[in-house]
MINU-402068 format. One record per residue (C-alpha): x, y, z; residue in one letter. Coordinates in steps of 0.1 Angstrom, whole numbers, padded with zeros to 4 digits, always signed. Example, Ala and Ser with C-alpha at 12.3 -4.5 7.8 and 13.67 -1.06 7.14 Angstrom:
2
+0123-0045+0078a
+0137-0011+0071s
END
This chain:
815
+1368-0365-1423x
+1340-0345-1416x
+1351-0317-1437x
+1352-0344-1466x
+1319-0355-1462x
+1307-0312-1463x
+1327-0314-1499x
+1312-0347-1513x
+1277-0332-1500x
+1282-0302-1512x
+1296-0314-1556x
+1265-0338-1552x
+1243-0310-1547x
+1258-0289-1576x
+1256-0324-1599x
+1220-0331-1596x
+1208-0297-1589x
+1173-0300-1605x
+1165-0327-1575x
+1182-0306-1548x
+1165-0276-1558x
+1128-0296-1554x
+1142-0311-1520x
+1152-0278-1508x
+1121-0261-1522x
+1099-0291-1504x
+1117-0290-1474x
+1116-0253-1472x
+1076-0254-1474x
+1075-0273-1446x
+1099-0264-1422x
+1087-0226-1428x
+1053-0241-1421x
+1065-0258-1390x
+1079-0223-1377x
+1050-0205-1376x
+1030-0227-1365x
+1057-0230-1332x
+1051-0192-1331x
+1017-0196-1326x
+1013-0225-1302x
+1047-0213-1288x
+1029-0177-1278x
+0996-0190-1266x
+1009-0220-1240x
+1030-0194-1226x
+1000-0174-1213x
+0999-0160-1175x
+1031-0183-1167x
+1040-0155-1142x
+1022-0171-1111x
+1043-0197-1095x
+1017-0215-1073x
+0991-0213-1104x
+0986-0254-1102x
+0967-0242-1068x
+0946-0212-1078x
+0912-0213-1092x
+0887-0193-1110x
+0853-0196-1090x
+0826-0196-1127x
+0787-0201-1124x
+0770-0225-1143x
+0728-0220-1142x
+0704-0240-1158x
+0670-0220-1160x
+0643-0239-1175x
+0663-0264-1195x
+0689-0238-1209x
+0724-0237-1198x
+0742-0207-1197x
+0776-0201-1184x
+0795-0166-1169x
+0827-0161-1158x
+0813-0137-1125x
+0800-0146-1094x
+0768-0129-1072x
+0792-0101-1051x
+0786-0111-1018x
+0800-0142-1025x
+0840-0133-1020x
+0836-0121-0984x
+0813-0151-0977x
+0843-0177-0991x
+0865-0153-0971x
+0845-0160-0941x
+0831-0196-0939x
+0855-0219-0963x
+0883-0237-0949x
+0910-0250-0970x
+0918-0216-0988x
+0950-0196-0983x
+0939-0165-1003x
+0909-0152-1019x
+0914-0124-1052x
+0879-0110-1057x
+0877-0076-1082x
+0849-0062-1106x
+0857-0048-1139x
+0843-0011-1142x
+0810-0011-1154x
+0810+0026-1163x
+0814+0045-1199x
+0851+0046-1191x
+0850+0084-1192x
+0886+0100-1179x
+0894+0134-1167x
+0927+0148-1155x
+0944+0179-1143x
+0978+0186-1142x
+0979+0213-1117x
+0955+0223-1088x
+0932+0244-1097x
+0934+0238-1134x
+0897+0230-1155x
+0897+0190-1155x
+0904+0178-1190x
+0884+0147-1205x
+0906+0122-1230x
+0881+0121-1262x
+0887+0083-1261x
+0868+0060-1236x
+0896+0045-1218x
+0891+0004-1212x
+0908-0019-1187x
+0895-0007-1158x
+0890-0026-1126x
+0883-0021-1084x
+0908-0044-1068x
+0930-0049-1034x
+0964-0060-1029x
+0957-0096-1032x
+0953-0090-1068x
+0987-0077-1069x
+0997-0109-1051x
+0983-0126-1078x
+0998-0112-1111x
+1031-0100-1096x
+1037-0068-1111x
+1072-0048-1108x
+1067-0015-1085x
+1078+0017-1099x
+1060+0043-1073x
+1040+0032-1044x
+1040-0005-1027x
+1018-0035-1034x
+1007-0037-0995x
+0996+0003-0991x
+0986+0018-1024x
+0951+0004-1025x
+0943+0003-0985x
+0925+0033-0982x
+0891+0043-1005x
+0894+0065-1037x
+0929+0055-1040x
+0942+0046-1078x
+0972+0024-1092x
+0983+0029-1128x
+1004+0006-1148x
+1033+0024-1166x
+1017+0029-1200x
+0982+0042-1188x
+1006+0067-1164x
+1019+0083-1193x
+0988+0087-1212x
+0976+0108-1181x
+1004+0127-1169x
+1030+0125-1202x
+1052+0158-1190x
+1063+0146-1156x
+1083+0119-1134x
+1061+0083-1120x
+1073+0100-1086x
+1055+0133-1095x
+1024+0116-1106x
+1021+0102-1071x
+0994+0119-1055x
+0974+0134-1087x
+0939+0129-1090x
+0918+0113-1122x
+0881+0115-1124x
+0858+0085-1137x
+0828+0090-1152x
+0826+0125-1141x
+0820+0109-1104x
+0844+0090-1089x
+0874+0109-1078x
+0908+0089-1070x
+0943+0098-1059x
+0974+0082-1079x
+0990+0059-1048x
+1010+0037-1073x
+1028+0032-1104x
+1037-0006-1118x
+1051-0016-1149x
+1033-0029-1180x
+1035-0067-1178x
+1066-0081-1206x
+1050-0116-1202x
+1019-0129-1225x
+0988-0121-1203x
+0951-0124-1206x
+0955-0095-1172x
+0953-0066-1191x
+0942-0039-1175x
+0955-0010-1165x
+0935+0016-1145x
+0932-0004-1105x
+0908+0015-1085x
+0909+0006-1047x
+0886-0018-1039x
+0868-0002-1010x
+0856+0023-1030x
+0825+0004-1038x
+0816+0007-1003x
+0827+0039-0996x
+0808+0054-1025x
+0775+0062-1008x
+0749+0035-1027x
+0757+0041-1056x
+0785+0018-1070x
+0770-0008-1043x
+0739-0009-1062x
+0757-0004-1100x
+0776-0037-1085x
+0745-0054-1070x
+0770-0056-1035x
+0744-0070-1016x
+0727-0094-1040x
+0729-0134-1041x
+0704-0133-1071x
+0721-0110-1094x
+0751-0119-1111x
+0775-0094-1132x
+0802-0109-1157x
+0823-0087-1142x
+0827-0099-1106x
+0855-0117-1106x
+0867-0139-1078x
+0902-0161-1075x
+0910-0186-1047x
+0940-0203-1040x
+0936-0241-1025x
+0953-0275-1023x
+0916-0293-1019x
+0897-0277-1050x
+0872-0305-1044x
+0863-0295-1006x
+0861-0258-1018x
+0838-0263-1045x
+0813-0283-1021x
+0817-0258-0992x
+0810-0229-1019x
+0778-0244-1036x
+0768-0247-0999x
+0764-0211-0998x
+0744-0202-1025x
+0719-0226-1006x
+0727-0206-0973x
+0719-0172-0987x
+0705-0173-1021x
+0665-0175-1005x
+0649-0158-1030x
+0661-0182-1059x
+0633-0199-1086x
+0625-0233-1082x
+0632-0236-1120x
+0665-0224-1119x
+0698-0243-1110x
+0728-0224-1105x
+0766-0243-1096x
+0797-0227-1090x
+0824-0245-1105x
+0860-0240-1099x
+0881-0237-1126x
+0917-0245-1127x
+0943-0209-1137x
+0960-0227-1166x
+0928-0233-1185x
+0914-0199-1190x
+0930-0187-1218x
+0918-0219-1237x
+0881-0220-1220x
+0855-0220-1247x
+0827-0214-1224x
+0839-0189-1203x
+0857-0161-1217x
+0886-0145-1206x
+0892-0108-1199x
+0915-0094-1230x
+0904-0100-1271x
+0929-0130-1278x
+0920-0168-1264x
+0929-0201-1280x
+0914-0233-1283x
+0937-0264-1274x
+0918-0288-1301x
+0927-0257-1327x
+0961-0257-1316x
+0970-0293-1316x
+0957-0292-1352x
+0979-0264-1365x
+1006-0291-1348x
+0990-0314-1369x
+0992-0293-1400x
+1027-0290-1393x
+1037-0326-1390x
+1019-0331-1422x
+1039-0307-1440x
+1072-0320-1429x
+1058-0352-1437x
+1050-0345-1469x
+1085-0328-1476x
+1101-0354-1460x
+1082-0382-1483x
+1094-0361-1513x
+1132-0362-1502x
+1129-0404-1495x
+1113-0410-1528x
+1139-0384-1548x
+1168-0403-1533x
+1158-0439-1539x
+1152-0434-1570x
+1181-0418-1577x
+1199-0447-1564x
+1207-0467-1593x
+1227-0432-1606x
+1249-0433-1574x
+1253-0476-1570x
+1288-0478-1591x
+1298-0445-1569x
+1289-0468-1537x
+1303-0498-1552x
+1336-0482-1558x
+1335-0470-1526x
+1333-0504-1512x
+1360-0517-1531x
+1385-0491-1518x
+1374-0498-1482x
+1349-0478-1472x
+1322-0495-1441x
+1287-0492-1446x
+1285-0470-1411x
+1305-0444-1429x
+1282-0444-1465x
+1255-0437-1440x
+1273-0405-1424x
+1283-0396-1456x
+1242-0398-1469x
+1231-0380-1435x
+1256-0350-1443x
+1243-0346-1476x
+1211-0347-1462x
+1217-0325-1433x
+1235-0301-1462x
+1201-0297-1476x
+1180-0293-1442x
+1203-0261-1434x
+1200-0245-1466x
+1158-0253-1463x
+1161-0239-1432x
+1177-0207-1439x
+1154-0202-1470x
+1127-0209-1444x
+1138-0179-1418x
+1133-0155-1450x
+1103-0172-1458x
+1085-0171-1423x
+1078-0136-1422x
+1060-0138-1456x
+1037-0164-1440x
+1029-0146-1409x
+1021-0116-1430x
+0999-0142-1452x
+0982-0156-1419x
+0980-0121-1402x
+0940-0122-1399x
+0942-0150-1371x
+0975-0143-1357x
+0976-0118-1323x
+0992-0086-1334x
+1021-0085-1308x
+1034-0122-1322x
+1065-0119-1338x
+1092-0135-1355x
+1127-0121-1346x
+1154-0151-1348x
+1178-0133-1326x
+1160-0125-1300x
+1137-0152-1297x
+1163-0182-1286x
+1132-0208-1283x
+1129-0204-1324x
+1170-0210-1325x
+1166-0241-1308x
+1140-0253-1323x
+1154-0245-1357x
+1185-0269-1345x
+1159-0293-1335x
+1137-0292-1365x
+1170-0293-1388x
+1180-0326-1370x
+1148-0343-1369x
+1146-0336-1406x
+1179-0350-1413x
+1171-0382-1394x
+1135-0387-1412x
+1142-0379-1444x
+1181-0387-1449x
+1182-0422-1429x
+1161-0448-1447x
+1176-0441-1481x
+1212-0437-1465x
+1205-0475-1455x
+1193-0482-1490x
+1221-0469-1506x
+1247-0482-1482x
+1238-0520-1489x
+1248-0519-1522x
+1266-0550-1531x
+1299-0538-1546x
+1301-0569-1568x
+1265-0566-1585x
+1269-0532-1585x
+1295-0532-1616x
+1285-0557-1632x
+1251-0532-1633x
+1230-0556-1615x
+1227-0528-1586x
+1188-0543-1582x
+1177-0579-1585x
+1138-0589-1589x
+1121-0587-1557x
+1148-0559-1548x
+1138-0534-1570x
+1099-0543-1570x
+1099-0534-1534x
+1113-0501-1534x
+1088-0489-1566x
+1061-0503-1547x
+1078-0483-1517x
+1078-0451-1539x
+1042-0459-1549x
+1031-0460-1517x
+1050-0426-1505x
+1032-0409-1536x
+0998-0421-1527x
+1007-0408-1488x
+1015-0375-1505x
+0987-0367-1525x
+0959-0385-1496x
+0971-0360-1473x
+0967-0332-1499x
+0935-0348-1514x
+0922-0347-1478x
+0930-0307-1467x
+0911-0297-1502x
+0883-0318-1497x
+0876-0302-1463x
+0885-0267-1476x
+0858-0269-1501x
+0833-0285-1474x
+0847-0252-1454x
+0840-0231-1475x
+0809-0242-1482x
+0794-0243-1454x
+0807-0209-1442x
+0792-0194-1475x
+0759-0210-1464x
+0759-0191-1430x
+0773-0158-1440x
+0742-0162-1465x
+0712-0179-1448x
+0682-0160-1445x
+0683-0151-1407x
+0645-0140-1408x
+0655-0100-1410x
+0672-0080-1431x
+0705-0071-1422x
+0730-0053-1451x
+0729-0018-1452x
+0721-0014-1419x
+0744+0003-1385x
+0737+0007-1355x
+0750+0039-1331x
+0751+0037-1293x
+0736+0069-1279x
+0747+0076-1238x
+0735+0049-1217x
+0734+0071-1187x
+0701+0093-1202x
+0680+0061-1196x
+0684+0061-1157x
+0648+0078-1157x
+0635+0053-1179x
+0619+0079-1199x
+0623+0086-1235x
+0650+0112-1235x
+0643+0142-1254x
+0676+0146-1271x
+0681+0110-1284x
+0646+0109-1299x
+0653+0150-1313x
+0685+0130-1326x
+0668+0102-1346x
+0645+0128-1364x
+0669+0148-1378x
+0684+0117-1388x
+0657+0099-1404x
+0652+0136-1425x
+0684+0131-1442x
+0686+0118-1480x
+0706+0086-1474x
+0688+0072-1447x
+0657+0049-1456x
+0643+0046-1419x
+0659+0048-1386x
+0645+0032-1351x
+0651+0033-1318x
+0658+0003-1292x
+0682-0020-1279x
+0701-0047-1294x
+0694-0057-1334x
+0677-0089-1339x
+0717-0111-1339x
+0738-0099-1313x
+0767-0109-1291x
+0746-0106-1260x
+0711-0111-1253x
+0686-0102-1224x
+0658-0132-1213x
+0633-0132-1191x
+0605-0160-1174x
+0574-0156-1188x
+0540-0170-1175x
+0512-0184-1199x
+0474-0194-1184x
+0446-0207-1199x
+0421-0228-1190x
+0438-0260-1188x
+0476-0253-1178x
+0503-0228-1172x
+0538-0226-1187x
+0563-0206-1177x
+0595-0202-1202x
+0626-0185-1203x
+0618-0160-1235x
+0647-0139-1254x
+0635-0101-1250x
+0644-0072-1281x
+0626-0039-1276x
+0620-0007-1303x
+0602+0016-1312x
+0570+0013-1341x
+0596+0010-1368x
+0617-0018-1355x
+0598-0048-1376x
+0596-0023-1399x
+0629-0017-1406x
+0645-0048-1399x
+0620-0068-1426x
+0604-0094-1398x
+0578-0105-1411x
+0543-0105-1390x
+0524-0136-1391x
+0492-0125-1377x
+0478-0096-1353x
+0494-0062-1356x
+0527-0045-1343x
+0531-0030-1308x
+0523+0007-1301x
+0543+0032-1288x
+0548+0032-1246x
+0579+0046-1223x
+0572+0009-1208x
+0564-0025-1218x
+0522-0031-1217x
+0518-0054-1251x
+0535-0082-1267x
+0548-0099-1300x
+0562-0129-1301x
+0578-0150-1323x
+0569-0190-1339x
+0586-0208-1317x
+0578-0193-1285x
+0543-0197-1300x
+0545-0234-1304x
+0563-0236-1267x
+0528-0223-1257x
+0512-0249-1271x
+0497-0231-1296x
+0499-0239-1333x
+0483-0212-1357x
+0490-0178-1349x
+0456-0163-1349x
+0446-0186-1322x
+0478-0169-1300x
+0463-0132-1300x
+0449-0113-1273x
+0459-0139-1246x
+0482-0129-1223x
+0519-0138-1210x
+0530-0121-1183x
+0495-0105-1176x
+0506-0083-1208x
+0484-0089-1241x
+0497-0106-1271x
+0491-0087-1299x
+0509-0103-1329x
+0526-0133-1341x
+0566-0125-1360x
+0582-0151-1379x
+0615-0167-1365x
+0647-0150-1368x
+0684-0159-1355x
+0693-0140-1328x
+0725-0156-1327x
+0751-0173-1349x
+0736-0204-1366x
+0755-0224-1343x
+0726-0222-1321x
+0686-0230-1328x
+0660-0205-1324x
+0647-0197-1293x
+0613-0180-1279x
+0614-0148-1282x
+0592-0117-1274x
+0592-0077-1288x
+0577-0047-1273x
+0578-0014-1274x
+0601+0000-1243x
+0612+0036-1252x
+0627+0043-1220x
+0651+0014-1224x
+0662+0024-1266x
+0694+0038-1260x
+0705+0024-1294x
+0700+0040-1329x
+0692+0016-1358x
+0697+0035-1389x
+0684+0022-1429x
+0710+0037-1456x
+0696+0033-1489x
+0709+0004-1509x
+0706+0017-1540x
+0730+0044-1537x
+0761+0026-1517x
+0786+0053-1535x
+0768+0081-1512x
+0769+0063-1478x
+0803+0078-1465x
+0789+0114-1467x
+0755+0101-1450x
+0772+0086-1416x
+0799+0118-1417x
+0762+0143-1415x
+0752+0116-1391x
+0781+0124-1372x
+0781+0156-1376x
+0742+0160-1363x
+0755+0128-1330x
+0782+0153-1318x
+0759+0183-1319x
+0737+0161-1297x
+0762+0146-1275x
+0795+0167-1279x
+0815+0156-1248x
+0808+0113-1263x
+0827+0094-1290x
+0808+0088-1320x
+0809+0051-1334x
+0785+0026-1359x
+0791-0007-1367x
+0773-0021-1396x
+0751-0050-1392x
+0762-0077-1413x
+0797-0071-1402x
+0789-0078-1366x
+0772-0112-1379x
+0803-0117-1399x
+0820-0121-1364x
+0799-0148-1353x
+0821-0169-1374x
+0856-0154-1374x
+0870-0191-1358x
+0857-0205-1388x
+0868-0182-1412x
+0901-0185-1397x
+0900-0223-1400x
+0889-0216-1439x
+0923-0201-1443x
+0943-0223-1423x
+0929-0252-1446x
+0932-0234-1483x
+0971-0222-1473x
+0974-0258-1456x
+0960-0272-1493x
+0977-0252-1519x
+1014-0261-1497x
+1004-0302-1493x
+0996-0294-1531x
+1032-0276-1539x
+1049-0300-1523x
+1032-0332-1534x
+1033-0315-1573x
+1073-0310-1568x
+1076-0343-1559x
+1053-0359-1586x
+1075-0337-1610x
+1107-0353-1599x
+1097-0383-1600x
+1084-0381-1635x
+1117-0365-1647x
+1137-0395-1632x
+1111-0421-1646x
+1113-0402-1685x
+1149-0401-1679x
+1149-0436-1675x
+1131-0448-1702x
+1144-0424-1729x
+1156-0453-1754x
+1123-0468-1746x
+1106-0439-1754x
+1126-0436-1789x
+1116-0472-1797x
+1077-0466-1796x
+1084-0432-1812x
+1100-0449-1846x
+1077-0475-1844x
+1051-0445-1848x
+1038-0443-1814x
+1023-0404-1812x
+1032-0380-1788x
+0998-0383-1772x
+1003-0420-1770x
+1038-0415-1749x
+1022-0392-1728x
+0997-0415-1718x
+1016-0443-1709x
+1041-0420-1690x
+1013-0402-1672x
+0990-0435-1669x
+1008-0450-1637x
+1009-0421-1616x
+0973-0406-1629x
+0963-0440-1609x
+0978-0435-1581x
+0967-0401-1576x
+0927-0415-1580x
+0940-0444-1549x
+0945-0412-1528x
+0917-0396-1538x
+0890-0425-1527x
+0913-0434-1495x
+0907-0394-1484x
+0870-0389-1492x
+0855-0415-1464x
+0887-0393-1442x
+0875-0362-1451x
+0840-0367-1450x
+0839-0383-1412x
+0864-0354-1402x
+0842-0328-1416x
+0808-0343-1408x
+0824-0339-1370x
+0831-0302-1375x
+0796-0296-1388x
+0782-0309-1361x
+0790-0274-1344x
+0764-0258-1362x
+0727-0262-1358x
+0720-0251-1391x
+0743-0262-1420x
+0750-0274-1457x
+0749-0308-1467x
+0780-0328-1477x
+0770-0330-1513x
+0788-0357-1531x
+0800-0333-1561x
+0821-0314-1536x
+0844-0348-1540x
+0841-0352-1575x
+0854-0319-1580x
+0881-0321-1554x
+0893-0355-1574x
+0889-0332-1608x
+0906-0302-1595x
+0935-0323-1583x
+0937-0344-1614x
+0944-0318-1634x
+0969-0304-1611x
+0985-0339-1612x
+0983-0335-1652x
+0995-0301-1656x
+1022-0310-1634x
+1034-0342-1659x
+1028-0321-1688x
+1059-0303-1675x
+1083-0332-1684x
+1059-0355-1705x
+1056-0333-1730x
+1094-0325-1735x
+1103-0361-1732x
+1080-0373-1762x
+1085-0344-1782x
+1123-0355-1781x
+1140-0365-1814x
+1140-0403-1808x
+1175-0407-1832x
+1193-0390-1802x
+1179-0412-1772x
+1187-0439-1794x
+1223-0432-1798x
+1224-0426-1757x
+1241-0453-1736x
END
């Protein structure tokens, strides 16, 4: 039986192969849509499910409030691990480790004796742990054991990969008991060896330097990790605890920043907050330790995406098939004569429709990789698609087939399987009311279609839009043609202006391509920033306020274009002794006109000029106060102008700028970045969201324009001898067109106005992300209406066209 039903599927399909091609080509779309998109959410819920007892473990995070501004790390002050250790009940284990906050600097030697070589790359991933971080992520042991091999100070664990970028020529056993040099300092002895983590991990290091070392160092690393300090906090103390009462913890650990934190300001609030394993590869606020995270709310709307699609493809396949159904009633009557139940019409309409599903799907597994190369920009590099090894995507394929076959094949399988065998010959297949309600059904799947399509080009455009707007604000300073080079940080210790750096930017600055160079620390937007409290007196009050701090040399302003409102710039000093700030932190003063601002003092250190507001950050944010002064001592970083006018010469400019960097600093890396790429970043979620909604758009498009087209071709089909009527009665082509096109034209503009208040409220909610952005204008609408009229057009032109261009004696003669 079965294999009868694969035969009739399979002659229907070749019979009306114009209608199975668009349902294959619609489902296809989606389903290939639907697979990625499982890829996606697939690899990021499967993040750090190694630990078993993870439902009980818990990242300790700070939250401080300091003068009305929240701010939010990931580390914790260093003393606080052994104090949890110590004086909180209720926790089985306690993980604490710091991420190394050196240059990353590696020397090895092979044999005894031998010079120590230096790797020309900074090596990353580098952290001072114990064995309960082994505990924790539950690495395989290849040399060494998890309880011994980082007991002891100055002892080192390597995973598997990092092993044989230092020692490449010999066995994991022979690399046991070699010695690697950090930052030309800190000497350690291999103890272990552990293999590179197979499971998706935000734990990605790979250099684990016994955690004792700290201590055993002398002062030094104490004091680089501020080991005795409640007050200081470094983003890269880390500290884990495992607990059944995450409540009771929490409370017993805020009590000790109470206990021990005496020196805190009264203005300042700082909570730790507990926060639960499985949520910090999806934490916003608090970032996680490796370059890939994912946001749940993005996630679930890629879902969405997907369920759209299939929708959409789905919507297409129901409103192909019903109104095909007049075509197949005398088959189904004549079925019903001979015997046939309606329960096995409806198995036979399911395997036709489940014949179609598996071809979609198999078009879709050649399709897939296409789209992951298309959506490569956002998708982690190590996510693949590999159908046999991946059984999760097999499954799912099965799944996805089925479901497909059940929402698209069994409404019209019970439409055609009523068919009343007697009105069926005599051609009366659909009576009044009967066949009003399924092209009102039709009607309203089309409209569906098109308001979901409508809808992802209206927000692409407001996407776009607004993205454009950022990317091309005026952030207060000038910012193209400008990179920025990181000199050594280790020549500042003296907090002196170190000889070679400042030798370095001259002979810079002296070269033709370079307009002006400067010397400080971070441009005016970066990922980062550095704050401080200020104090303000006068007569009547003092303020204090939590001010943003940038520091240069003379030519900072200069270079990047701030503008000075009033008063002069700073003058040159190894050490802070004058200050310009900026508008706002101006008006947070109390102080209205600039020139009314100079020569008081904040911070017992002179104001000296008034600079007009830049972004210092991603226009997400407001502007906060900031203030500028001249700190050579801390300038570590070289700003450098290439001239703008003469773009085709600025790849032989930064190779003599490397050229003249590694004659200054031959044993560092060399590296720029160029300005407005960096800001670029500040919006890479959003540009990624850009794309996801203009693919998203031009498939909802595809699919919705297949479906319009088949539907057209069945509708012209239908009224051919009409169509020859109004042509001899001297209807013109232009006419026919019309009044084919007329009905659906309409029910393209019912989508359109159903999707603008959509897209506007959904949009309007994204926007509200950003401090700064572009209105909703109401043109962006009236184009997305335009654009996808003429889509809708172009798309009935297709069949139109042909159909009242035919000669009208031969639909005449048809029967």
């Amino acid at each position: 039986m079965f294999k009868t039903y694969i035969s009739i599927a399979y002659r229907n399909f070749i019979r009306n192969r114009v209608f199975s091609i668009i349902n294959v080509l619609g489902l296809s779309i989606g389903i290939s849509a639907s697979l990625v998109i499982f890829l996606i959410v697939h690899y990021d819920f499967n993040f750090d499910k190694f630990e078993s007892d993870r439902a009980h473990l818990y990242r300790v995070v700070t939250e401080s409030k300091f003068y009305g501004n929240t701010m939010h790390t990931p580390g914790v002050p260093s003393p606080l691990a052994d104090a949890v250790k110590k004086e909180v009940s209720g926790i089985s284990e306690v993980i604490a480790f710091h991420q190394f906050n050196g240059n990353g600097k590696v020397s090895i030697r092979e044999k005894p004796g031998k010079k120590w070589v230096a790797f020309k790359n900074q090596q990353q991933a580098i952290i001072l742990a114990d064995r309960s971080y082994f505990k924790m992520v539950p690495y395989q042991w290849i040399a060494g054991s998890a309880e011994k091999a980082l007991e002891d100070p100055f002892h080192l664990v390597l995973t598997e990969k990092r092993a044989r970028l230092y020692f490449p020529n010999i066995s994991f056993t022979e690399m046991i008991g070699k010695q690697v040099v950090y930052d030309d300092s800190i000497v350690v002895t291999v103890t272990g060896i552990v293999k590179n983590l197979s499971e998706n991990s935000d734990f990605i290091f790979s250099d684990f330097i016994s955690h004792s070392t700290i201590t055993a160092n002398s002062l030094n690393l104490q004091r680089n990790y501020t080991w005795t300090s409640w007050g200081s906090i470094n983003s890269g103390s880390l500290l884990f605890i495992r607990t059944v009462s995450p409540g009771t913890a929490e409370s017993q650990i805020q009590s000790l920043e109470k206990k021990y934190d005496k020196d805190a300001n009264a203005n300042s609030i700082r909570n730790f907050k507990l926060q639960p394993f499985d949520d910090i590869h999806f934490s916003s606020v608090y970032p996680t330790f490796g370059d890939h995270s994912a946001s749940k709310p993005v996630l679930y709307g890629l879902l969405a995406v997907a369920a759209f699609l299939l929708a959409l493809a789905c919507i297409n396949f129901i409103n192909l098939t019903t109104a095909q159904s007049v075509r197949r009633a005398k088959e189904i009557g004549v079925r019903k004569t001979l015997g046939s139940s309606g329960k096995q019409l409806i198995i036979q309409f399911l395997t036709e429709t489940f014949f179609i599903s598996l071809i979609s799907l198999i078009l879709s597994i050649i399709i897939t990789p296409l789209l992951l190369k298309i959506f490569s920009d956002f998708i982690p590099a190590d996510l693949h698609f590999d159908i046999l090894h991946q059984p999760h995507l097999i499954i799912f394929g099965v799944i996805l087939t089925i479901s497909v076959t059940i929402l698209a094949g069994f409404y019209p399988a019970l439409v055609l399987s009523r068919f009343k065998p007697v009105l069926v010959l005599k051609n009366q297949a659909y009576g009044g009311a009967g066949g009003n309600r399924k092209a009102l059904l039709r009607k309203g799947l089309t409209i569906s279609q098109f308001l979901i399509a409508q809808a992802f080009t209206m927000a692409t455009l407001i996407a776009v839009r607004q993205i454009h707007f950022v990317m091309n604000k005026d952030m207060g300073f000038k910012k193209d043609a400008i990179i920025t080079v990181y000199t050594p940080f280790e020549w500042d210790r003296s907090r002196k202006s170190n000889p070679k750096r400042l030798r370095l930017e001259r002979e810079i600055n002296k070269l033709p391509g370079v307009e002006l160079t400067s010397l400080g620390n971070d441009p005016p937007a970066a990922d980062g920033w550095s704050s401080n409290s200020m104090k303000y007196k006068d007569a009547k009050k003092e303020i204090e306020i939590d001010v943003r701090q940038k520091n240069g040399d003379t030519n900072y302003l200069k270079l990047y274009h701030i503008r000075l409102l009033a008063g002069r710039n700073v003058r040159a000093s190894d050490t802070a002794n004058e200050y310009v700030i900026n508008e706002t932190c101006m008006h947070m003063l109390g102080i209205q006109k600039p020139e009314d601002v100079l020569n008081k003092n904040i911070n017992d250190l002179p104001i000296v000029g008034v600079m007009a507001d830049f972004n210092e950050e991603s226009l997400h944010t407001t502007i906060k106060p900031a203030a500028f002064s001249c700190e050579s001592g801390n300038s570590w970083i070289l700003h450098i102008a290439l001239n703008q006018q003469e773009v085709q010469t600025w790849k032989s400019t930064i190779a003599s700028i490397q050229k003249l960097y590694m004659a200054t600093f031959p044993d560092e890396d060399f590296t720029y970045h160029f300005l407005d790429e960096n800001i670029a970043k500040f919006y890479k979620s959003e540009q990624n969201l850009s794309s996801l909604l203009k693919w998203a758009s031009v498939l909802a498009i595809s699919i919705s324009c297949m479906g319009l087209l088949g539907l057209v071709m069945f509708t012209t089909n239908q009224r051919t001898k009409e169509i020859g009527v109004r042509k001899v009665l001297g209807a013109s082509v232009t006419n026919i067109v019309s009044i084919l096109s007329k009905d659906f034209i309409q029910l393209v503009l019912i989508a359109s106005f159903i999707a603008m208040p959509l897209a506007w409220w959904g949009m309007n909610k994204w926007l509200q992300n950003f401090a700064y952005k572009a209105p909703i204008s109401w043109w962006l609408f009236a184009l997305s209406v335009l654009f996808m009229i003429g889509i809708a057009l172009l798309t009935l032109s297709i069949q139109t066209i042909r159909a009242a261009n035919a000669n009208p004696v031969d639909s005449l003669r048809t029967e």
